[in-house]
Every structure is written in structure tokens, then in C-alpha cells.
N, C-alpha and C positions, 0 to 999 in steps of 0.2 A: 282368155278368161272373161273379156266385156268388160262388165262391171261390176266385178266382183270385187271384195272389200278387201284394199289390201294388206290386211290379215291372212286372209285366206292365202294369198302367193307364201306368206308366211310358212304357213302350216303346211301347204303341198309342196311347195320347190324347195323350201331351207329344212323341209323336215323338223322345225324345232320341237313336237312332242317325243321323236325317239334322239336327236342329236341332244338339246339343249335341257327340255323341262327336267328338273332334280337333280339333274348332271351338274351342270358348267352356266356363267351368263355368258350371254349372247350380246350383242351391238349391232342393231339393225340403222344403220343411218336409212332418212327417208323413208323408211319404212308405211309410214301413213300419212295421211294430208294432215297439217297441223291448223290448218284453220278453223276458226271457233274456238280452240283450247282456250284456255284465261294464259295473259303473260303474268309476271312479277306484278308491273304498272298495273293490273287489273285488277289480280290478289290483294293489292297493297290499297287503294281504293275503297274494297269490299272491307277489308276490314277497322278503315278509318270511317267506315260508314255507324259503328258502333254496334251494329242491328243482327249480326251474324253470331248467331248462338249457338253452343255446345249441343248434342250431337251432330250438326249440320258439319261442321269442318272438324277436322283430327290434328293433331301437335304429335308425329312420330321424333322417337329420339331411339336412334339403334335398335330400332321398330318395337318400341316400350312406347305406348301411351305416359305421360306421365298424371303424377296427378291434377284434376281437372279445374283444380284451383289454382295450378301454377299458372293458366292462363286464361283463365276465365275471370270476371266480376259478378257481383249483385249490384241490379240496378233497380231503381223506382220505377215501378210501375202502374199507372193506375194507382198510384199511391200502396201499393205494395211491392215489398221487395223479390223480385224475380234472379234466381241466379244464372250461371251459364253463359253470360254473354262473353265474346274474345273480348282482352283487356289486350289491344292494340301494343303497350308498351309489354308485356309479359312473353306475350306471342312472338314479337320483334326481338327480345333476349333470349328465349329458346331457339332460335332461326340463328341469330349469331353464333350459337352455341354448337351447330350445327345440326338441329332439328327440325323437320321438314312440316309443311304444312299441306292440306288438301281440304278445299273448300266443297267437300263433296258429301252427297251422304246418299243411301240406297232404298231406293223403293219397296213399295210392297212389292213387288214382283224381285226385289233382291237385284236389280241393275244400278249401278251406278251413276248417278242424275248430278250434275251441274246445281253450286246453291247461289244465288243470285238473290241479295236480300232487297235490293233496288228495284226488282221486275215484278 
């Protein structure tokens, strides 16, 4: 296959759209390169940075958004108050809680982009 993305071996040798998609989950160990991804230490970082605001990352809880208060603040801004920002401690109690985070949000083209409030 060269270098084709390995997704692709995915989708032709495991067959996951007729075996797996709607059926059953799957566990593809190694499956793709994991370099680049953000770890924990990265995530945790970005959001002690303060600067990472609501739509840019999600708070899933048994794949419910909750409400955006639960972990978000208002901050001063320019001497007006702006809301949305992660409340780093709010975020951290949902997560123990066992609610997932993703610092990601989608382009106009609807792909899924990396939010990096520090770049």
C-alpha cells in the first residue's frame, strides 16, 4: 500500500465498515501513528493556561454535553465581562467524574482541527 494512511489498511484489510461500523466496537491496537496527538500533560497545560474557551473544547459525560456553565467562567475582558472560558477546577471535577474532554473544534470545512491556545 506505500503510503497510504493507516486508516486505509483499516477500512480494506479489517473491513470495519461491513464487520464493525453500527454493529459491535472494534480495538485496533497501533492502528495509527500517535505522534503529534496532545497527551494528558499537554491537555492539562492548555487548560491551566486559562485562554481555552467554549466551543473550542467539549466536556462529554456518557456522550451528554453538559451544561456550559458547569465548566466554563466569565472573565474580564478589556474590562468587559466575556463568558466561556474552561474553569480549569470545574473541568478537573467533571474528568474525575468520569467525563471526557477534547480540546478540539471543526473547521469550516467540518474537519476536526487541534486548539492550541498558546500557538
Amino acid at each position: 500500500m506505500g503510503n497510504a494512511h493507516p486508516l486505509t489498511r483499516l477500512l480494506e484489510e479489517v473491513d470495519i465498515a461491513g464487520t464493525y461500523w453500527n454493529k459491535q466496537h472494534g480495538l485496533f491496537k497501533n492502528a495509527c501513528p500517535t505522534e503529534g496527538l496532545f497527551d494528558e500533560a499537554e491537555i492539562q497545560r492548555i487548560l491551566d493556561t486559562g485562554l481555552l474557551r467554549w466551543p473550542y473544547f467539549s466536556i462529554l459525560k456518557e456522550g451528554q454535553l453538559p451544561g456550559v456553565g458547569s465548566f466554563t467562567r466569565t472573565r474580564m475582558v478589556a474590562g468587559r465581562p466575556v463568558g466561556g472560558f474552561a474553569d480549569a477546577t470545574k473541568v478537573r471535577g467533571h474528568l474525575a467524574d468520569g467525563a471526557t474532554m477534547s480540546p478540539f473544534h471543526r473547521d469550516a470545512a467540518g474537519h476536526r482541527v487541534a486548539t492550541d491556545p498558546l500557538s
